[in-house]
N, C-alpha and C positions, 0 to 999 in steps of 0.2 A: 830570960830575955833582958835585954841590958838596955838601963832607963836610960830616956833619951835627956837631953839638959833645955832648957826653956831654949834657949837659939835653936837647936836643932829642931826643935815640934813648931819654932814659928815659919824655920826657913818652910820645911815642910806642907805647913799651912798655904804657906804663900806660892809656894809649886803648884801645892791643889788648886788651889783658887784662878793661878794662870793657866790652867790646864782647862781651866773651862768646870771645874768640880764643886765650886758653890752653889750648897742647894739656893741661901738668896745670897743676895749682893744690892747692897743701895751705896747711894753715892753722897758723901756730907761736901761743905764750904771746906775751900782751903784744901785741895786734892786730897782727902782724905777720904775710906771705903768702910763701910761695914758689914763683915763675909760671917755666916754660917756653913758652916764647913766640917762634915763626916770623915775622918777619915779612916778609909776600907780596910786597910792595914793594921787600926788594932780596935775599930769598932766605936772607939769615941768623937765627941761632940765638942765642937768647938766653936767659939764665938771671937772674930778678930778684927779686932778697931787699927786701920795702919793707914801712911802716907804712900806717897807714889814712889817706887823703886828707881832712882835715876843711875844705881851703880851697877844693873843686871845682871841683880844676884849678889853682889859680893859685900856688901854689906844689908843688915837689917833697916827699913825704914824707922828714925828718928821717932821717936813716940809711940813706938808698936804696942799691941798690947790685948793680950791672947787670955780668954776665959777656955777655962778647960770643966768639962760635965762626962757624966759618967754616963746619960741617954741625950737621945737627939729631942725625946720632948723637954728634957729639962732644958736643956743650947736653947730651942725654938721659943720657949718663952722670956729666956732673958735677952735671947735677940731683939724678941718682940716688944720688951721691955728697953731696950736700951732707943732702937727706933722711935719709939714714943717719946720718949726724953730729947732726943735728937732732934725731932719735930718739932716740942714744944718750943725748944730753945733756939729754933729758926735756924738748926745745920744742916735740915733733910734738903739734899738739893734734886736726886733721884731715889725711887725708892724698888727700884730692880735694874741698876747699872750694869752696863756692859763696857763704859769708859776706862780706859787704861786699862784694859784685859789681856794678858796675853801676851808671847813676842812677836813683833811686828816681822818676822821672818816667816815666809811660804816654804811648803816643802816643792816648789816649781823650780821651774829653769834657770839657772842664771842669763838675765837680758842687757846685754850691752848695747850694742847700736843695731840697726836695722840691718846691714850689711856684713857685720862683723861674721857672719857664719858663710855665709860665699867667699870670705878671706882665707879662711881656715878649714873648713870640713871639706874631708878628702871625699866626699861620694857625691859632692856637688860638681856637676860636670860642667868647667868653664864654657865649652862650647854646644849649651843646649839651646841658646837662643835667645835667651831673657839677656838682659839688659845690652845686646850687640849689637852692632850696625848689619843689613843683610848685605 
């Protein structure tokens, strides 16, 4: 198996964690997150201090910065450990965030305007009666 390079295990990281896959998630000052994060794929534990993504995806957030452990109890207590520190020093702003999770893209309909589908869909029958003079 061919080792991955620290950008690749953070991009990674950061997939998981948008995916909904951190076990926790708190939220620090200054839009910055702190994820524990398993990941499935080769069984390790990770602990990852980062800012908010504003290039989606295409580059690494500024200051990231990835603890890697060989079990999830060893990640779980330096999480727990870094937490406490974060607290002490007045950065824990949430301490199981859901803030900036995710991309804000549904897998639903594309919605244009209310009408726009009576414009264009061929099995809408102009003359069914809605919106016509009798």
């Amino acid at each position: 198996m061919q080792e991955r390079s620290e950008e690749q295990i953070i991009s990674r990281l950061l997939e998981l964690e948008n995916g909904g896959q951190a076990e926790r998630r708190a939220e620090l000052t200054g839009e910055r997150f702190l994820s524990l994060i398993q990941d499935p794929d080769n069984g390790r534990a990770y602990v990852l201090r980062h800012g908010v993504d504003d290039t989606e995806g295409a580059e690494i957030p500024e200051g990231t910065e990835m603890y890697e452990y060989p079990t999830s109890d060893s990640a779980q207590r330096a999480y727990e450990q870094l937490l406490k520190e974060s607290r002490a020093a007045g950065e824990l702003v949430d301490e199981e965030s859901t803030e900036d999770l995710g991309d804000s893209e549904t897998g639903g309909a594309e919605v244009r305007d209310r009408y726009s589908a009576s414009d264009e869909d061929e099995l809408i029958d102009e003359d069914d009666g809605v919106d016509s003079e009798p």
